[in-house]
Structures are given as C-alpha cells and as structure tokens.
C-alpha positions as semicolon CSV with decimal commas, in nm:
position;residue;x (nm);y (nm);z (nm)
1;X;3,352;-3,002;6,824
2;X;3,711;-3,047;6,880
3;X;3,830;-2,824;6,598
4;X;3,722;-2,505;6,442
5;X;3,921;-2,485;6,112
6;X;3,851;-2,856;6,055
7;X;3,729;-2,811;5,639
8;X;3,581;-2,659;5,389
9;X;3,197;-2,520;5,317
10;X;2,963;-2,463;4,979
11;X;2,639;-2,292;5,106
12;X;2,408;-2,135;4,912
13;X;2,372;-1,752;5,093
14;X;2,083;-1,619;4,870
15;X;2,063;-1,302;4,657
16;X;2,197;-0,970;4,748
17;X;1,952;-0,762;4,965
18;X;1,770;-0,508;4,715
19;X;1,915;-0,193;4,903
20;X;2,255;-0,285;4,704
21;X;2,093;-0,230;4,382
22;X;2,164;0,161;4,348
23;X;2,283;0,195;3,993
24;X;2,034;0,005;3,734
25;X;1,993;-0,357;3,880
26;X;2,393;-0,431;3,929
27;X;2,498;-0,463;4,342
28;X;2,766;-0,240;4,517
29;X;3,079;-0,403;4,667
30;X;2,912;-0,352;5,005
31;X;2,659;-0,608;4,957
32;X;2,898;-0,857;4,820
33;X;3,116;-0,771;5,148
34;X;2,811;-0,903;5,346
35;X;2,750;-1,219;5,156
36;X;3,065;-1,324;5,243
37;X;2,957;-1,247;5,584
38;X;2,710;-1,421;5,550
39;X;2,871;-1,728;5,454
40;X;3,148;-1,736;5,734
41;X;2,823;-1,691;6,040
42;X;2,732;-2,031;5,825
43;X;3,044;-2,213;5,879
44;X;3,042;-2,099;6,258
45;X;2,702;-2,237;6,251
46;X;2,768;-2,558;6,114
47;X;3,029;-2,657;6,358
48;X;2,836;-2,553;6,669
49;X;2,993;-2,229;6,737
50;X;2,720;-2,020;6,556
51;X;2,710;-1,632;6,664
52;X;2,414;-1,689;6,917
53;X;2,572;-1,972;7,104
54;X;2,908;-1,819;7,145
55;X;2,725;-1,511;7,347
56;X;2,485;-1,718;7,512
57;X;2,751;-1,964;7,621
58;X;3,056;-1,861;7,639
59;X;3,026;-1,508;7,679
60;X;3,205;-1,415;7,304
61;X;3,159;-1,173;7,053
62;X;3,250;-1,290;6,675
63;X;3,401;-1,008;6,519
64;X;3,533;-1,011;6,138
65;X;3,848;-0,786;6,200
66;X;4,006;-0,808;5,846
67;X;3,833;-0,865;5,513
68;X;3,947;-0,824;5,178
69;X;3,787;-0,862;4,840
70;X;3,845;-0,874;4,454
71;X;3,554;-0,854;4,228
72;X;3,613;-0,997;3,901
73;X;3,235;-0,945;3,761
74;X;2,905;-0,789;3,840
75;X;2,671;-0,882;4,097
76;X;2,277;-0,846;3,965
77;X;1,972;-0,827;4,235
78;X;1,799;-1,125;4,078
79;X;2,115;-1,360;4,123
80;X;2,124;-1,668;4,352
81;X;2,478;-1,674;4,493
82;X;2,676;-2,007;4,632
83;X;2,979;-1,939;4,835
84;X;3,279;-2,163;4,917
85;X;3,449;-2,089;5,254
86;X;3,802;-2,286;5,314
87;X;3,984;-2,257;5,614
88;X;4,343;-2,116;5,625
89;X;4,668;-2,182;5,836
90;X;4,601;-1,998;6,130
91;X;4,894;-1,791;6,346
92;X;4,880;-1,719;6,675
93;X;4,746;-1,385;6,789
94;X;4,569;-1,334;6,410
95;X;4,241;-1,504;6,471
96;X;4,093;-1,776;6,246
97;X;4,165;-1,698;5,859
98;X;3,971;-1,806;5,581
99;X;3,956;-1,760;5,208
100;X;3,611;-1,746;5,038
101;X;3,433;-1,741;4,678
102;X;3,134;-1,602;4,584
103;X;3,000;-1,783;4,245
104;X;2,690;-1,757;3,988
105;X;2,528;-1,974;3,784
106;X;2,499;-1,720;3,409
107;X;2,422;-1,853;3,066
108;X;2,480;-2,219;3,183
109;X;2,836;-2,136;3,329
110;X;2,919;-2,084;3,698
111;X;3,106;-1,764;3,744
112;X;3,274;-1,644;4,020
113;X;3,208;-1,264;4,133
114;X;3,405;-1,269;4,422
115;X;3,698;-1,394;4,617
116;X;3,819;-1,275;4,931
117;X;4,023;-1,338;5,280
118;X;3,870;-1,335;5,609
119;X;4,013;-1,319;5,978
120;X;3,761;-1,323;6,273
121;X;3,829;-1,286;6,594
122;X;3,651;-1,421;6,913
123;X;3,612;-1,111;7,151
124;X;3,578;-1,154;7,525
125;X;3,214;-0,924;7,590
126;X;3,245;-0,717;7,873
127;X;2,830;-0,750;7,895
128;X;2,844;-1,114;7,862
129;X;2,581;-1,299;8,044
130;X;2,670;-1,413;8,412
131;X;2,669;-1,749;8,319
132;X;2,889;-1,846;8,078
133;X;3,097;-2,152;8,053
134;X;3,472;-2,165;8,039
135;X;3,614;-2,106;7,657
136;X;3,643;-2,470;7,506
137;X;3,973;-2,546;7,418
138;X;3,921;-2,513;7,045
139;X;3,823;-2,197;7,021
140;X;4,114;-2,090;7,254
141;X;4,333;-1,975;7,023
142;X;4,103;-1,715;6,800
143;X;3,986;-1,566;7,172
144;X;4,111;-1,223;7,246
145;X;3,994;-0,997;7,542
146;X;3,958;-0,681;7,283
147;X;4,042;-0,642;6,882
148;X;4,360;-0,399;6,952
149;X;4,480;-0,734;7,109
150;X;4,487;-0,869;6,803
151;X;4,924;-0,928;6,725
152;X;4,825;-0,712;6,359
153;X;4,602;-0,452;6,530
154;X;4,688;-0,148;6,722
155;X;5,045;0,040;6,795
156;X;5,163;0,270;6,966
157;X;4,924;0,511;7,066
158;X;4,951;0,840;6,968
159;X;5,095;1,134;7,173
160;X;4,832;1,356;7,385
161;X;4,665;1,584;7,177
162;X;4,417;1,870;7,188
163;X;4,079;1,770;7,084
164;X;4,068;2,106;6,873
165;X;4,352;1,994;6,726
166;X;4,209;1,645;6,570
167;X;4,106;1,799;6,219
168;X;4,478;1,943;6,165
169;X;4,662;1,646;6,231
170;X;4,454;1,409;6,035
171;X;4,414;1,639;5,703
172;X;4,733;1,828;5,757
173;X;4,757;2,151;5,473
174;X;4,871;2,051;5,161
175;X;4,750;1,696;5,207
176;X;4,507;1,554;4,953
177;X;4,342;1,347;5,239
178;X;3,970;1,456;5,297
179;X;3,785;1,430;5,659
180;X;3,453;1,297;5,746
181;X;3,405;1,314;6,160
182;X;3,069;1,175;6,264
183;X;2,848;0,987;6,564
184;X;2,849;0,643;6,561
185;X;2,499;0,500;6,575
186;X;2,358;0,205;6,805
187;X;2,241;-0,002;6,448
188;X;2,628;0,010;6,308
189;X;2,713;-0,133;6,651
190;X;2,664;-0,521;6,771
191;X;2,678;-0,653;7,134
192;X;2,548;-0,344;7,260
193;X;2,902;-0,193;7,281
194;X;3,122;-0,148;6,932
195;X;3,122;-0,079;6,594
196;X;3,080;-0,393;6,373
197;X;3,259;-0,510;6,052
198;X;2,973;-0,362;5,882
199;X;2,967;-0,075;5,981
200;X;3,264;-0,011;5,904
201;X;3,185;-0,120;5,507
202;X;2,921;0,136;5,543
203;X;3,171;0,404;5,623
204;X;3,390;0,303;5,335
205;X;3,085;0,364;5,088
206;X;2,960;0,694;5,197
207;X;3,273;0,879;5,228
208;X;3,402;0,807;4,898
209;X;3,041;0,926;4,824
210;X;3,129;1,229;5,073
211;X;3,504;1,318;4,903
212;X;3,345;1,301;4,548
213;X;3,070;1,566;4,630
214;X;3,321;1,771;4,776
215;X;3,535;1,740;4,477
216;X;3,288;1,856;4,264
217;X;3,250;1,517;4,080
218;X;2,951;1,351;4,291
219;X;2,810;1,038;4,184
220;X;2,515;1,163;4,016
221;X;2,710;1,462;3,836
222;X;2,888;1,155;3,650
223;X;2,599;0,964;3,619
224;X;2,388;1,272;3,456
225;X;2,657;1,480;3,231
226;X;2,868;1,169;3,096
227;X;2,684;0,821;3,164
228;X;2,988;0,711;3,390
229;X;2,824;0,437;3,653
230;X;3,089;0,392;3,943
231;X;3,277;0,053;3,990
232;X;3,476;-0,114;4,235
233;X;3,727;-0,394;4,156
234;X;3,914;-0,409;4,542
235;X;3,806;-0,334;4,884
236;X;3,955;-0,399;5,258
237;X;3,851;-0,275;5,546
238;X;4,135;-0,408;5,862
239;X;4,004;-0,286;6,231
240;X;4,315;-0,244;6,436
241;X;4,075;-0,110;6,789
242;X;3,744;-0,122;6,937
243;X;3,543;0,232;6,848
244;X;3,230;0,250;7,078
245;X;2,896;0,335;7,021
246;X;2,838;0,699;7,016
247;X;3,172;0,790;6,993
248;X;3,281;0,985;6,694
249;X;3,458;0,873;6,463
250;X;3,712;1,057;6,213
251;X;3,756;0,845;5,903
252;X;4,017;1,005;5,655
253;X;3,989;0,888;5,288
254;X;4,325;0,974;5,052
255;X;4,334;0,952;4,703
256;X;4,694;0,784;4,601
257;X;4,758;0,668;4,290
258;X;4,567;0,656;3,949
259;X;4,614;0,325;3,732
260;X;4,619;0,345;3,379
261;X;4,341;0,659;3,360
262;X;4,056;0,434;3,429
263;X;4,139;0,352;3,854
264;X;4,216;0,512;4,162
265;X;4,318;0,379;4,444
266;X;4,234;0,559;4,803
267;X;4,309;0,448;5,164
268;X;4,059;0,475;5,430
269;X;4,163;0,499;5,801
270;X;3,966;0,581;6,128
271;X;4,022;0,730;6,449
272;X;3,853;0,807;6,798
273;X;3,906;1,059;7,004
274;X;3,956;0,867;7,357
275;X;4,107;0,973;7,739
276;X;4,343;1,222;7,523
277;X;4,470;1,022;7,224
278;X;4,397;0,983;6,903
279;X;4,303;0,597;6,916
280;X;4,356;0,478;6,487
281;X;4,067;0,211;6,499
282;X;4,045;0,073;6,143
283;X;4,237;0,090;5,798
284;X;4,164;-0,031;5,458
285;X;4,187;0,053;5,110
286;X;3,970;0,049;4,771
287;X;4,010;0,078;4,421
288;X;3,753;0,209;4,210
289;X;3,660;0,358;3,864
290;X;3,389;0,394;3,635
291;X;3,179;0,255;3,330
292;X;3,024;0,352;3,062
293;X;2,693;0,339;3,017
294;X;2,575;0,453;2,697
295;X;2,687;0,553;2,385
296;X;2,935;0,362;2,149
297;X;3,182;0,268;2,416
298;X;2,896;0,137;2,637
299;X;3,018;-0,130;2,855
300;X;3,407;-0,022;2,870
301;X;3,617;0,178;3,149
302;X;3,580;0,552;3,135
303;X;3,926;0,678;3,079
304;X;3,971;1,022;3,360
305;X;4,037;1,339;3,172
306;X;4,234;1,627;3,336
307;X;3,905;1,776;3,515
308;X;3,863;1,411;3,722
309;X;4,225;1,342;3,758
310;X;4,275;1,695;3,953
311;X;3,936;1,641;4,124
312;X;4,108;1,349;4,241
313;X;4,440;1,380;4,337
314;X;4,354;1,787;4,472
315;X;4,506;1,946;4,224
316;X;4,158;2,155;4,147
317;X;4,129;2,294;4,500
C-alpha cells in the first residue's frame, strides 16, 4: 500500500448484535454506532493496515476519535446490513475522515438507516511491542503520539482545582446539567491503556438512561403509563483526550433545547480528574424523543406535555 484513503468500500457487516434489541425487536443507536465501526476496521483491513497489523507492526493503536450519525429509519435484529465507506479530504492534524452508509434491503427496496462521518486516528502505543517497524509513509499523516494531539482535540487545560471541588464546577447550582462520576472498566478500554470509541457510546446510552430516572421520567415509567418507546434520530460522540483505565470519569449530560414538542437535544461531555486538573476528555451531543406505541396514534412522535418538558429542562426540581 502506498495510500490509505485511496477509494471507496460496500461490505456487507452482518446484523446488529441481539443485545441492541431492548425495546420490541427495533436496535438502539448504539448498535448502529458499532456497525459503522465495524465497517471502517473493514476498510483498514482491506488495504493492509487492519487493527492487528498496525499493533503488531508498527506499534499503533486505531482509535475512532469523532463519529457522528443520523438515523433516518429503524434498525430490526433480523436485518442484514451493507455499508458503504468513502474516503474524505483529509487535513492535517484531523486524522483520516470518512463518510459512511448503513443500508437494508425491506419490501424489495434498499433503504438506508444510517449515514454518518468518521475520523480515526493512528495513536502511537506506549506498550507497543519492542519490535516494531518504522511508520510507513502513508500512514504518516493520520499518526499522532496521543488523541489530545489531535489539531480539534484538547485546549487549554483547566486551572488547578480541588478534587472536592469537581461536582460544583461541572453541575454548577442553577444549572440543568446532571452528573454521572464513575470507574472506568478494563472491557470499555482497548490496548490495555484507554478508553475506546465504544465505550464512550456506552456512556452516552446509560446516562441519558441515568438523567431520566433521576428526573422522574425513566424509560420504563414511559414505556408502562403511556406506551412512549424512546428514539434517537442524531448522535456524536468527539474525544478531545486520552481517559485511562480505572480512572474516573465525570460525564455531564445537559438538556438544551426542545424541537417542536416531540425532541430534545442534550450535550454530553467528560472529564478526568488528573495531576490537579480537570482534563475534558470527550464531547458529543444527541437528539432524542419518543414513539408511540399503541393506541390510535401508534407509530407517530409523542408530543411532551408540561410534566416531561419540566422533567427535562429542570424546571420540576
């Protein structure tokens, strides 16, 4: 290989795992997060540079640092799913961008479920093994010795701070934001060291589950008293720094804005606790809603009524 971003791939990346299929058959946006996954380790793969020889060889860590989605129509456990991966202009300092579909085949029609933008990163591994060859020239210009190297990644960092006084600064009084601060496990990590792409999907998922208990609105409350199945039509999840493995990590999700009485939209934004500093490793946003799922408007958005639109913007705490 002489080139990385060379063209474009259609691969067939299977169904969605059954763990996705929480509400009646249909997938979360998680699982459609990791098909596309899935289908850029595919195109690494089929150009030599797969995720097992860059370790083994050259001593790198691919890393999806920024990865947004749209998803135009459901996702069912049974379906067979083809994506498309093209290859973007790349800048220097951003990593390798790509844009990618995710398509059906339903009622004789191909339908797409999915399309998205990618960026991955090579990372230099500080555990690499001892002999690795020197970086070929064509991968050169996506390798970076850390993600907050990134030229889109991480600022300033903060002023020294008080552990004790973490909680404060992040959810300040007044603020609609809500706080979930917990230990990062070994299986959300990858190369023995960080927190993976994944992971970090996974933390998107259960604190919106987390701020809607607290709220008094949890997913099965909706589910139960009005038929109201949770959807999601827009998810991005950006990591700006490295957060290691068993480090804790204080992920803030804020309610902003709600569209039309049938969306919100929230932000979602992590920190570590590191040498002093608050260290913001990841941001990202999502917009979600609900359907109905029985009765005479079956099938349509559930418009918010006063109780869910002070649940969710704080003004019933």
């Amino acid at each position: 290989m002489t080139v990385l971003l060379d063209g474009s791939l259609t691969t067939p990346v299977g169904s969605p795992r059954y763990e996705g299929a929480n509400i009646r058959t249909w997938i979360g946006f998680k699982h459609f997060m990791y098909l596309t996954e899935e289908a850029i380790l595919e195109y690494f793969r089929e150009r030599g540079a797969g995720a097992e020889t860059l370790y083994h060889t050259y001593g790198l860590g691919l890393e999806i640092v920024d990865h947004s989605v749209s998803l135009p129509a459901t996702l069912g456990v049974d379906d067979k799913v083809t994506a498309v991966v093209e290859p973007g202009k790349p800048k220097p300092g951003h990593g390798a961008p790509f844009k990618v579909k995710l398509t059906v085949e339903r009622d004789g029609e191909t339908v797409t479920v999915l399309t998205g933008k990618i960026r991955v990163a090579l990372v230099v591994l500080k555990e690499a093994p001892s002999d690795v060859q020197p970086v070929p020239s064509f991968l050169e210009p996506y390798t970076v010795p850390e993600v907050a190297a990134l030229a889109d990644a991480a600022g300033t960092p903060s002023p020294a701070v008080a552990e004790s006084d973490v909680p404060g600064l992040l959810v300040p009084a007044g603020s609609n934001a809500f706080l979930w601060s917990w230990r990062i496990p070994y299986f959300y990590c990858h190369f023995s060291d960080r927190l993976q792409h994944s992971g970090y999907v996974r933390a998107m998922e259960e604190v919106v589950d987390r701020f809607l208990e607290d709220r008094g609105i949890s997913i099965r409350t909706m589910l139960v008293e009005r038929g109201w199945i949770p959807v999601v039509s827009r998810a991005r999840v950006h990591m700006l720094a490295d957060a290691l493995m068993e480090e804790t990590l204080h992920t803030v999700f804020t309610v902003e804005e709600i569209i039309k009485e049938v969306m919100y939209t929230a932000t979602f934004d992590t920190y570590v606790y590191r040498d002093g500093r608050l260290v913001h490793t990841a941001t990202g946003s999502i917009m979600h809603g609900y359907a109905v799922s029985r009765g005479e408007n079956a099938g349509s958005l559930a418009e918010f009524d006063d109780t869910t639109r002070a649940a969710l913007l704080g003004g019933g705490r």
